[in-house]
C-alpha positions in Angstrom: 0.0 0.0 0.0 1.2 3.2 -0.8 2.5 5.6 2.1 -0.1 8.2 1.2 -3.0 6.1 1.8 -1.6 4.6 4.8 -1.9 7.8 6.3 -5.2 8.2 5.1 -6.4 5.3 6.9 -4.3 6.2 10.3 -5.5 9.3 10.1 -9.4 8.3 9.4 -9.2 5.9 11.9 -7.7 8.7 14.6 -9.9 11.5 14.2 -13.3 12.3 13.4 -12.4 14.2 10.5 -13.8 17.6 9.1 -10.9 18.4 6.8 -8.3 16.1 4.9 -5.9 16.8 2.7 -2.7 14.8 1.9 0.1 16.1 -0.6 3.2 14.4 -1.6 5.4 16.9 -2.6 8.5 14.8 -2.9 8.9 15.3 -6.5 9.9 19.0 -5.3 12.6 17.4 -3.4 14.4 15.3 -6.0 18.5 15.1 -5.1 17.6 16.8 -1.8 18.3 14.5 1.2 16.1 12.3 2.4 14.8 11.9 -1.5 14.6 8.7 -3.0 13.1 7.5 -6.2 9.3 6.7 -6.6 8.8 9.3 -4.0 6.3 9.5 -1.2 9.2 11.0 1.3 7.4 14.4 1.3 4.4 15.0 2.4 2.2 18.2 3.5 -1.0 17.4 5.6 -3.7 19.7 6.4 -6.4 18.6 9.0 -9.3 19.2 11.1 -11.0 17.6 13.1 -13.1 18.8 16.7 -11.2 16.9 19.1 -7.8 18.7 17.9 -9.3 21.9 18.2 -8.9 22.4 22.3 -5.3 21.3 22.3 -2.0 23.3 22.1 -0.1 22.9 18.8 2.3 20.6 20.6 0.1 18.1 21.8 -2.0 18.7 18.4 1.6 17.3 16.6 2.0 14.7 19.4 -1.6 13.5 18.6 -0.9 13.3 14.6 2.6 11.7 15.4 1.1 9.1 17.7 -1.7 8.3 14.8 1.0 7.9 12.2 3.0 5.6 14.0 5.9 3.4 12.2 5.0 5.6 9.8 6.9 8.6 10.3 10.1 6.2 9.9 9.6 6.1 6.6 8.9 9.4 5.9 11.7 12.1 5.3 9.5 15.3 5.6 6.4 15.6 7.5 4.6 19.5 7.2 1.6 19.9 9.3 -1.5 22.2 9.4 -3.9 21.0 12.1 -6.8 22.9 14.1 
């Protein structure tokens, strides 16, 4: 399965979701470190969802993080817009 729709389904399964959107922007990245070829080592998320909304941004990241598990291993770049 593809990295992007794994963290779909972490993130569905996490979070009663208003707001989802997943971009892999590794092609932007290409010879930068971390990079490597096929991608999905990039990724921006923007999400929102109700029970996110009453925490800090650290524990709002810590939540996310948590979600993502063994994912963010495997990931080189992680950007994140919660509320």
């Amino acid at each position: 399965m593809a990295i992007k729709d794994e963290i779909e389904l972490r993130l569905r399964a996490a979070f009663a979701l208003d707001v989802l959107e997943i971009q892999d922007d590794s092609e932007k990245h290409r010879g930068h470190g971390g990079w490597r070829e096929g991608g999905e080592t990039h990724f921006n998320i923007t999400l929102r969802a109700p029970e996110l909304a009453a925490m800090t941004r650290v524990a709002r990241h810590r939540a996310v993080h948590r979600a993502l598990g063994d994912l963010t291993t495997r990931i080189h770049a992680l950007a994140l817009d919660i509320g």
